[in-house]
C-alpha positions as CSV (number, residue, x, y, z in Angstrom):
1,X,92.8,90.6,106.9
2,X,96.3,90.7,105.5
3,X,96.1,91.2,101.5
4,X,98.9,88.7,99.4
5,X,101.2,91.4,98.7
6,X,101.6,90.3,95.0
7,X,99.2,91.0,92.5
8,X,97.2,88.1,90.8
9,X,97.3,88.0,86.9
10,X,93.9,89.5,86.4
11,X,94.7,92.4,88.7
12,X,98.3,92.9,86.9
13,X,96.0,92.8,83.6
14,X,93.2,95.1,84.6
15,X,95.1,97.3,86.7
16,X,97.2,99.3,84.4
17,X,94.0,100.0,81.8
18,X,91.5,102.1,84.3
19,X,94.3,103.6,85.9
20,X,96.0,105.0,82.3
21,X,92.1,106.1,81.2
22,X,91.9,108.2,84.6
23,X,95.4,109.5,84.3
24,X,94.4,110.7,80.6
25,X,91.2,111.9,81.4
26,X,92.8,114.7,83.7
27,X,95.2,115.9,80.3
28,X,92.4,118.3,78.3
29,X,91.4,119.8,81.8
30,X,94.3,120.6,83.3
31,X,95.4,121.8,80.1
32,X,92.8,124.3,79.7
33,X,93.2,125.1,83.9
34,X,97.1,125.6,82.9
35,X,96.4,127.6,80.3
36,X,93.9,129.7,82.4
37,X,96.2,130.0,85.2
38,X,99.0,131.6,83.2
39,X,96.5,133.6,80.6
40,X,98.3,131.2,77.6
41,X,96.3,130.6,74.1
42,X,93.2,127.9,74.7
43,X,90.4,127.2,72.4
44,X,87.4,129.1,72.6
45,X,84.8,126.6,74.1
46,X,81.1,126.6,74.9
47,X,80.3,127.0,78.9
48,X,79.0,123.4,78.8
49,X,81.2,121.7,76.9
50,X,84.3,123.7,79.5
51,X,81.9,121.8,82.5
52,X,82.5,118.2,80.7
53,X,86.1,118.6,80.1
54,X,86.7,119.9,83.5
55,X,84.2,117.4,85.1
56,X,85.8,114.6,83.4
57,X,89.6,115.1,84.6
58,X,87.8,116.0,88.2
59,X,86.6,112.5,88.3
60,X,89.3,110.8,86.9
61,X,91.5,112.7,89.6
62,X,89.0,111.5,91.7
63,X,90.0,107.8,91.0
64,X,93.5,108.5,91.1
65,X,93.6,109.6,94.6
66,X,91.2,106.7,95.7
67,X,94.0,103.9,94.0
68,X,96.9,106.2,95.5
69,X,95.5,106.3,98.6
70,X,94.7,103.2,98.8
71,X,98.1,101.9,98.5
72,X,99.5,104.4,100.6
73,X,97.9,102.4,103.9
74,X,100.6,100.1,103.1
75,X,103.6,102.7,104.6
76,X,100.6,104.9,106.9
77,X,97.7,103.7,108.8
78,X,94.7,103.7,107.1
79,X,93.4,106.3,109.2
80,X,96.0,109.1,108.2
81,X,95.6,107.8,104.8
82,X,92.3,108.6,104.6
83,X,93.2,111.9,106.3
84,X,95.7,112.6,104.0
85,X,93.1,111.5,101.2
86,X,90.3,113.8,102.9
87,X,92.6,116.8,102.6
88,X,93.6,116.7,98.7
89,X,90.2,115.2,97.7
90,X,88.9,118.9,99.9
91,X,91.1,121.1,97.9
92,X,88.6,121.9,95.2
93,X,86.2,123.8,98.5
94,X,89.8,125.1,99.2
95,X,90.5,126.9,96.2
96,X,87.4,127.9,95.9
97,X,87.0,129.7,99.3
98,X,90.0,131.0,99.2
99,X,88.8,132.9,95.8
100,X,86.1,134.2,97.7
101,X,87.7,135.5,100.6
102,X,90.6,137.1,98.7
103,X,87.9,139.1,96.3
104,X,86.0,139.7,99.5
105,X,89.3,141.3,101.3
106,X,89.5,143.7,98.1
107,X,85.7,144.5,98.1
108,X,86.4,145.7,101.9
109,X,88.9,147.7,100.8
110,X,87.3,148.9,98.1
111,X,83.7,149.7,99.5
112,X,84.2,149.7,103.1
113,X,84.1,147.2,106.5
114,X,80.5,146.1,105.4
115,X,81.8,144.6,102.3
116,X,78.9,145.9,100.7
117,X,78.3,146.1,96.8
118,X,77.2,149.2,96.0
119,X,75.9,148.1,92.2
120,X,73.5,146.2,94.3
121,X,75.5,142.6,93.4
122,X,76.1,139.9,95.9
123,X,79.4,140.5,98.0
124,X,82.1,138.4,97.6
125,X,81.7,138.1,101.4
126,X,78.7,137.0,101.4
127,X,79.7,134.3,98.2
128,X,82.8,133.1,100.9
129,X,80.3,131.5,103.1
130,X,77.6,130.7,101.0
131,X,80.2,128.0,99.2
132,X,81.6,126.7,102.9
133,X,77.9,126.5,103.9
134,X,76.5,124.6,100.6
135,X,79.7,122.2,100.6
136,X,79.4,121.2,104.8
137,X,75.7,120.1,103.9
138,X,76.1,118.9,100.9
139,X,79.0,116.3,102.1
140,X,76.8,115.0,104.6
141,X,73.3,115.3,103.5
142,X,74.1,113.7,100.0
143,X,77.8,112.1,100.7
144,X,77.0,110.6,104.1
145,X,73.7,109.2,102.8
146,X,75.2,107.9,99.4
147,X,77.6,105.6,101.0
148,X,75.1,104.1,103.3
149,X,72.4,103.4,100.7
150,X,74.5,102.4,98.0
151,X,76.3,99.9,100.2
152,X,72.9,98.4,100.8
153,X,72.1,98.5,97.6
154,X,74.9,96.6,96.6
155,X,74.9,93.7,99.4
156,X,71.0,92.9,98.4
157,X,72.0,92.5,94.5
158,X,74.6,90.2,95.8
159,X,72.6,88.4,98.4
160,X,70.0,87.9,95.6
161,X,72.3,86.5,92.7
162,X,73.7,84.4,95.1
163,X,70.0,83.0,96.0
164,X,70.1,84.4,100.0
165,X,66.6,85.0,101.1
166,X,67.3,85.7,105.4
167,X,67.9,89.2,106.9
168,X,70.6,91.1,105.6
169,X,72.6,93.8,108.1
170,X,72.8,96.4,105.8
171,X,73.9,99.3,108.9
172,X,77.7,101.2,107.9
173,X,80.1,100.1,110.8
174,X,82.9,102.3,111.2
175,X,86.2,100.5,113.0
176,X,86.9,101.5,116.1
177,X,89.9,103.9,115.1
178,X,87.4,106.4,113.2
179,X,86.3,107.2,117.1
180,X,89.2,109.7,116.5
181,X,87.4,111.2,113.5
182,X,83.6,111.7,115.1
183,X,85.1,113.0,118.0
184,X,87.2,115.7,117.0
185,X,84.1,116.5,114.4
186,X,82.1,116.7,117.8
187,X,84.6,119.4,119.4
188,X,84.9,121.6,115.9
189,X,81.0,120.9,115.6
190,X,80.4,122.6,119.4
191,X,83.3,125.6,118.6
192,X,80.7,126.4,115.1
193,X,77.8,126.6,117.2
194,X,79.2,129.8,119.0
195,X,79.5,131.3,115.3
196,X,76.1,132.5,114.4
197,X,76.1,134.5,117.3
198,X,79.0,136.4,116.0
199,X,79.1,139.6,113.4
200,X,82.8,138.4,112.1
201,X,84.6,135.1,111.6
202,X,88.0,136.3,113.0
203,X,91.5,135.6,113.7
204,X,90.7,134.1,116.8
205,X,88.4,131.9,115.4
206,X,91.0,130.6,113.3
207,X,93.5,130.1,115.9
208,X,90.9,127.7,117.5
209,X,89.7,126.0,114.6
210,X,93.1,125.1,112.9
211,X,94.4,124.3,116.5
212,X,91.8,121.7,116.5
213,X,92.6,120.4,113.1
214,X,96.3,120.1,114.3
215,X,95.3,117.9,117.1
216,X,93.6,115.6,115.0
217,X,96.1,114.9,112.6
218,X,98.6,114.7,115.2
219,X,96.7,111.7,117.0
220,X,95.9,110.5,113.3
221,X,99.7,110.2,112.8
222,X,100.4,107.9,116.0
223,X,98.4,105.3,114.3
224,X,100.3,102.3,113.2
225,X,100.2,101.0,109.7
226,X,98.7,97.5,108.3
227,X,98.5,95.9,105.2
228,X,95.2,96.6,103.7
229,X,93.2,94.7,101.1
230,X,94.0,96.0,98.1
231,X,92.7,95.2,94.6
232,X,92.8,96.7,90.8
233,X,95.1,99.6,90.3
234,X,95.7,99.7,94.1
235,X,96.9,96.4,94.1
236,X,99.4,97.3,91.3
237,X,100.8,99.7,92.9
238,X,100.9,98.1,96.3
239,X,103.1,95.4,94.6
240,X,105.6,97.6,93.8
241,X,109.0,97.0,95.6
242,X,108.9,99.6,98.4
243,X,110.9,102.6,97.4
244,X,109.0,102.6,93.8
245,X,105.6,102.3,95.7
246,X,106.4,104.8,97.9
247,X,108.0,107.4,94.8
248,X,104.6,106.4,92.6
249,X,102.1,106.8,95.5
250,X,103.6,110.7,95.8
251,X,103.6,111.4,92.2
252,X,99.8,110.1,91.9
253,X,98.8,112.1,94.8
254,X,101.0,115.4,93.6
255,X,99.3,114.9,89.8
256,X,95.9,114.2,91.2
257,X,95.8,117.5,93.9
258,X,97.6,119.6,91.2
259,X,94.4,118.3,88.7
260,X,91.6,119.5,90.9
261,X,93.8,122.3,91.8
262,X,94.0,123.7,88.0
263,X,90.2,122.5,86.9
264,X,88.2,123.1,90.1
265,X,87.3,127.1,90.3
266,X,87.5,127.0,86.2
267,X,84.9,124.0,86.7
268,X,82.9,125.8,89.1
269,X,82.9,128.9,87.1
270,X,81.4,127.2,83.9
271,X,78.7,125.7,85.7
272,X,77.8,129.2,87.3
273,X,78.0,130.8,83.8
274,X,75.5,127.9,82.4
275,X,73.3,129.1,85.4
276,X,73.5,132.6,85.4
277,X,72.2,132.5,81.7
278,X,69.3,130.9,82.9
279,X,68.9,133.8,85.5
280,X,69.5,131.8,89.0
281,X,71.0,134.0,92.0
282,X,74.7,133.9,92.5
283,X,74.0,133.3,96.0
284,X,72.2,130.2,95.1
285,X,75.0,128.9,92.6
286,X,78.2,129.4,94.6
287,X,76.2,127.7,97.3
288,X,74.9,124.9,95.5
289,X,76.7,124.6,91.8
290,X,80.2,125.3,92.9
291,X,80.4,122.6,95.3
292,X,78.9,119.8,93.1
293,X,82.0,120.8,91.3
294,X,84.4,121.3,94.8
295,X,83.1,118.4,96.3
296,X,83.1,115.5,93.4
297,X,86.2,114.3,93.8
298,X,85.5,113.2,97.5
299,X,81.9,111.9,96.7
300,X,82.9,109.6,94.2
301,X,86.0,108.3,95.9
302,X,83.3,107.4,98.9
303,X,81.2,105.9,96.1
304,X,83.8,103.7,95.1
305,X,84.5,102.5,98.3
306,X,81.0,102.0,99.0
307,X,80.4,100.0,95.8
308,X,83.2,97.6,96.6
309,X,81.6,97.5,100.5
310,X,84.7,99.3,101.6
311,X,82.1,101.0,103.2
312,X,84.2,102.0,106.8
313,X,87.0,103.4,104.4
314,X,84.2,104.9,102.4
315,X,82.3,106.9,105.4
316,X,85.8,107.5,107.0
317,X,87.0,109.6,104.0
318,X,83.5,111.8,103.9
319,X,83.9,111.9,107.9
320,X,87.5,113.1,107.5
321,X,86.7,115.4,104.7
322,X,84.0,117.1,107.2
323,X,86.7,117.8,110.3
324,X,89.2,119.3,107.4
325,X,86.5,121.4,106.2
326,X,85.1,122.5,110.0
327,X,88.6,123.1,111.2
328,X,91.1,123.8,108.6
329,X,88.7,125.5,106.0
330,X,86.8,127.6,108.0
331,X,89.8,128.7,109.8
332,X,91.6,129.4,107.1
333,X,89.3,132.3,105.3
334,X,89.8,134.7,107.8
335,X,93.5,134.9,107.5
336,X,93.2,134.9,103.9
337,X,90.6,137.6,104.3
338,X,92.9,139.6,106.2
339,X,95.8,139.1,104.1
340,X,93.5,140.5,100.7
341,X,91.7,143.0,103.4
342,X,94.9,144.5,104.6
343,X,93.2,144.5,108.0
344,X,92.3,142.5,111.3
345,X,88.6,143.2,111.6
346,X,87.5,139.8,110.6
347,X,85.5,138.2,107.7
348,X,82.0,140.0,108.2
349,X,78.8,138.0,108.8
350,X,75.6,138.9,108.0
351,X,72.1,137.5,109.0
352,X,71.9,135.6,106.2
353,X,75.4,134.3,106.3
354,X,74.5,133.5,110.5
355,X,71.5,131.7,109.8
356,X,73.0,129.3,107.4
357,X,76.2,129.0,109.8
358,X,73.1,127.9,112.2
359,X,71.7,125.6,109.6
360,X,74.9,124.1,109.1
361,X,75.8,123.2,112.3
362,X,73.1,122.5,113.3
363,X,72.7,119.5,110.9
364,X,76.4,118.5,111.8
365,X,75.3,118.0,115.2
366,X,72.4,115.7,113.9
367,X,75.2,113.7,112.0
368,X,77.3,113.0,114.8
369,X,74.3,111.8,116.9
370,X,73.8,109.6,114.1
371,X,77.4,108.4,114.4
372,X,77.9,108.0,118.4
373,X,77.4,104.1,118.4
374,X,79.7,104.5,115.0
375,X,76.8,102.7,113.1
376,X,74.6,104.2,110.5
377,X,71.4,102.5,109.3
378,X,69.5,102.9,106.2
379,X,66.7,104.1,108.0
380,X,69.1,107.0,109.5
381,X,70.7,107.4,105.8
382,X,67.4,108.4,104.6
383,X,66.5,110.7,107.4
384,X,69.9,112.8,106.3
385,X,69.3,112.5,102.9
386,X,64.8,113.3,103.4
387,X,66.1,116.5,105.7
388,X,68.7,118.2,103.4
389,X,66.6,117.8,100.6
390,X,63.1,118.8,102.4
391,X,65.3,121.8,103.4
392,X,66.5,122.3,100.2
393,X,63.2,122.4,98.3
394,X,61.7,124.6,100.8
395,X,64.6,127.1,100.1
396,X,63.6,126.9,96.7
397,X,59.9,127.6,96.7
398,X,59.4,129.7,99.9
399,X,58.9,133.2,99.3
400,X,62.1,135.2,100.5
401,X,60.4,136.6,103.7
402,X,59.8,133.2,105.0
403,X,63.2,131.6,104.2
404,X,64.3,132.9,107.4
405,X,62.2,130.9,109.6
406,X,62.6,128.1,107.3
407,X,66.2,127.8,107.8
408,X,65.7,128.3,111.4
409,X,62.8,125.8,111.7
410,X,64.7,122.8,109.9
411,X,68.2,123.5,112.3
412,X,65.9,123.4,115.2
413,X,64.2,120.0,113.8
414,X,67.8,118.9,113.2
415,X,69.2,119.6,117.2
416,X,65.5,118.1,118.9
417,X,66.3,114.7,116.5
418,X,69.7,114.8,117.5
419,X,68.9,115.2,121.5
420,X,66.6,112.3,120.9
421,X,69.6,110.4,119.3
422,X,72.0,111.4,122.4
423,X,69.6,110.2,125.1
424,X,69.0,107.2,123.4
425,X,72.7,106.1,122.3
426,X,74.1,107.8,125.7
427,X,75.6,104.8,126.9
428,X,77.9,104.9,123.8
429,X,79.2,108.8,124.2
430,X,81.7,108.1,127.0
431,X,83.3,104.8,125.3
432,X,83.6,107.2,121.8
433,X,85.4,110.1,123.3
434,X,87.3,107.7,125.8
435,X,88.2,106.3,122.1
436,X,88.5,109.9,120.2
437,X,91.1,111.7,122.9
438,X,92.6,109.2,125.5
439,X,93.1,105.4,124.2
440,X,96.4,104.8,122.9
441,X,96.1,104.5,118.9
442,X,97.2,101.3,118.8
443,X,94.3,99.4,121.1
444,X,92.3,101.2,118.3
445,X,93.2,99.0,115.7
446,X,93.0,95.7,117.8
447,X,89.1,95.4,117.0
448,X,88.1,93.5,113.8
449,X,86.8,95.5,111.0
450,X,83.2,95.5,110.6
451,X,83.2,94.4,107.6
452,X,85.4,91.2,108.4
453,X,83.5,90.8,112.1
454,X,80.0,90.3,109.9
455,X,81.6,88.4,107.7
């Protein structure tokens, strides 16, 4: 439903005070990212109290891009906001895969195609993947599940202070237009299947993979734009007079990517220096530390959403944050790779690195199941979240030799649910990629939003 385009006075009130606080609480970061960057004097701090500083101005960059983007549906569609909000919320997973892969190219030219640490370290390789791999199911195990359940969470408290004592429909409803999002997620999903049964991620791979993440944005950008509802800081800036929205909009977006740029990998490397002193594998904190730090901003801009039951803008972001990361991330490495490498012979994969490709996939293709009626219920929340984290702890406490089949075991428990899923919601795959690839953009938007529709 159409918003009033001019801010009430509460909103003119509040709006300026959380959006100042976030704007601030990006300063001491990016200074000490800044000063990082270009090797200028810093003070000397602790590991953990680097992690807060950095932590806070990724969060508050995090809200900055939520308001900007927000306001930004008011010149875009909403969809290739969101896009466009998916791809600078990812840049943290960017920046640091890209680290990876460029120390990877130089360990391959300095210890050979194998990439192999002969001090008996993990291989920056190795470390490129193990990031990717930790991010993909951390976003959807964790990110996916958090929107659902804390949207629930959120419409009982309301349904019980306002005395309602019936059924409440508690299910995440996508809008029609985010069809365009699971579907292409479906295609990059099928291409990363083929990759475990490959020894190197290559330049071909990339060409495939980023071709796919072309086409998406390019159907994204054929959407038309609508006035959203906006409210708080969003709604201050949407109130602007056009060319000032449009001028502040790109500035908050410019300062908020250039934040997470400057305070991501230094964020990620504190929290790997507090682990390593309490002697945890690399392996296990580039893959699990580094992106709590990579993937924050896009979690808690679907939080927000979700705790104002935005909750189709607040899937829509995680789900486009996923396709950037199948498509554009993935294919990415290898060039960079081959650019630090000085070579063509592609990123190389190991068995370890192929199984958690495997794992990986295999739990996107569970998520999409999940997704074909564009619906997720609580019940289907919890399955995500009960599967990354049974998988998770089993990592953790199974003896190396068994990890293996453990890995293997849970992707194969994630493809037989998601065949169940298929056979069951099968009636709904043809209208979704009839929706994804061939209806014109523009019948997209003619169907209510959920939200409004249960409403």
């Amino acid at each position: 439903m159409p918003a009033d385009p001019q801010p009430t006075a509460t909103a003119a009130r509040s709006g300026p005070v959380p959006l100042t606080l976030a704007v601030a609480a990006c300063v001491p970061g990016a200074y000490l990212g800044l000063a990082e960057l270009f090797h200028l004097g810093h003070p000397e701090l602790a590991p953990a109290l680097l992690a807060l500083v950095y932590g806070v101005a990724v969060i508050g960059a995090a809200f900055v891009l939520a308001w900007a983007a927000e306001a930004a549906q008011l010149d875009v569609s909403a969809s290739l906001a969101i896009g466009v909000l998916a791809l600078i919320a990812v840049l943290p997973e960017y920046a640091v895969g890209f680290v990876f892969a460029w120390k990877g190219g130089d360990d391959v030219q300095r210890y050979g195609p194998h990439c192999l640490n002969p001090s008996g370290g993990e291989s920056n390789c190795s470390l490129v993947l193990a990031n990717m791999t930790g991010g993909n199911r951390l976003l959807i195990g964790v990110g996916w599940s958090l929107v659902v359940l804390l949207a629930a969470w959120r419409i009982k408290s309301i349904a019980r202070k306002r005395g309602y004592t019936g059924e409440l429909d508690t299910d995440v409803a996508l809008e029609r237009p985010h069809a365009i999002e699971i579907t292409f997620l479906a295609i990059a999903t099928a291409y990363s299947l083929t990759l475990p049964f490959k020894h190197t991620l290559t330049l071909v791979d990339s060409a495939v993979l980023i071709t796919i993440f072309v086409a998406f944005v390019f159907r994204l950008w054929r959407a038309p734009a609508e006035e959203p509802h906006l409210v708080g800081p969003a709604r201050l800036i949407g109130a602007l007079p056009t060319a000032h929205r449009r001028l502040v909009v790109g500035a908050l977006l410019a300062y908020a990517a250039t934040v997470i740029f400057l305070c991501a990998e230094p964020f990620a490397d504190s929290l790997v220096h507090l682990g390593e002193q309490a002697g945890i594998s690399t392996f296990l904190l580039v893959q699990w530390v580094a992106p709590l730090a990579s993937e924050a901003p896009e979690l808690l801009v679907a939080a927000l959403f979700a705790w104002r039951l935005n909750t189709s803008a607040g899937l829509g972001t995680l789900l486009s944050s996923k396709v950037n990361q199948w498509t554009l991330l993935v294919g990415s490495l290898p060039i960079v790779f081959a650019i630090s490498a000085g070579q063509l012979s592609g990123l190389p994969l190991d068995t370890l690195q192929r199984e958690e490709l495997f794992l990986t996939a295999a739990q996107s293709v569970f998520a999409i199941a999940v997704l074909t009626n564009r619906r997720m219920s609580v019940r289907e929340a919890w399955m995500l979240f009960g599967l990354f984290i049974g998988q998770f702890v089993l990592g953790g406490v199974l003896p190396e030799h068994l990890r293996e089949w453990e890995r293997l075991g849970v992707g194969i428990v994630y493809l037989v649910l998601a065949a169940v899923i298929f056979v069951q919601q099968r009636a709904s795959l043809k209208p979704l990629v009839r929706d994804g690839l061939v209806v014109p953009v523009d019948e997209l938007f003619h169907e209510p939003a959920p939200d409004e529709a249960r409403s």
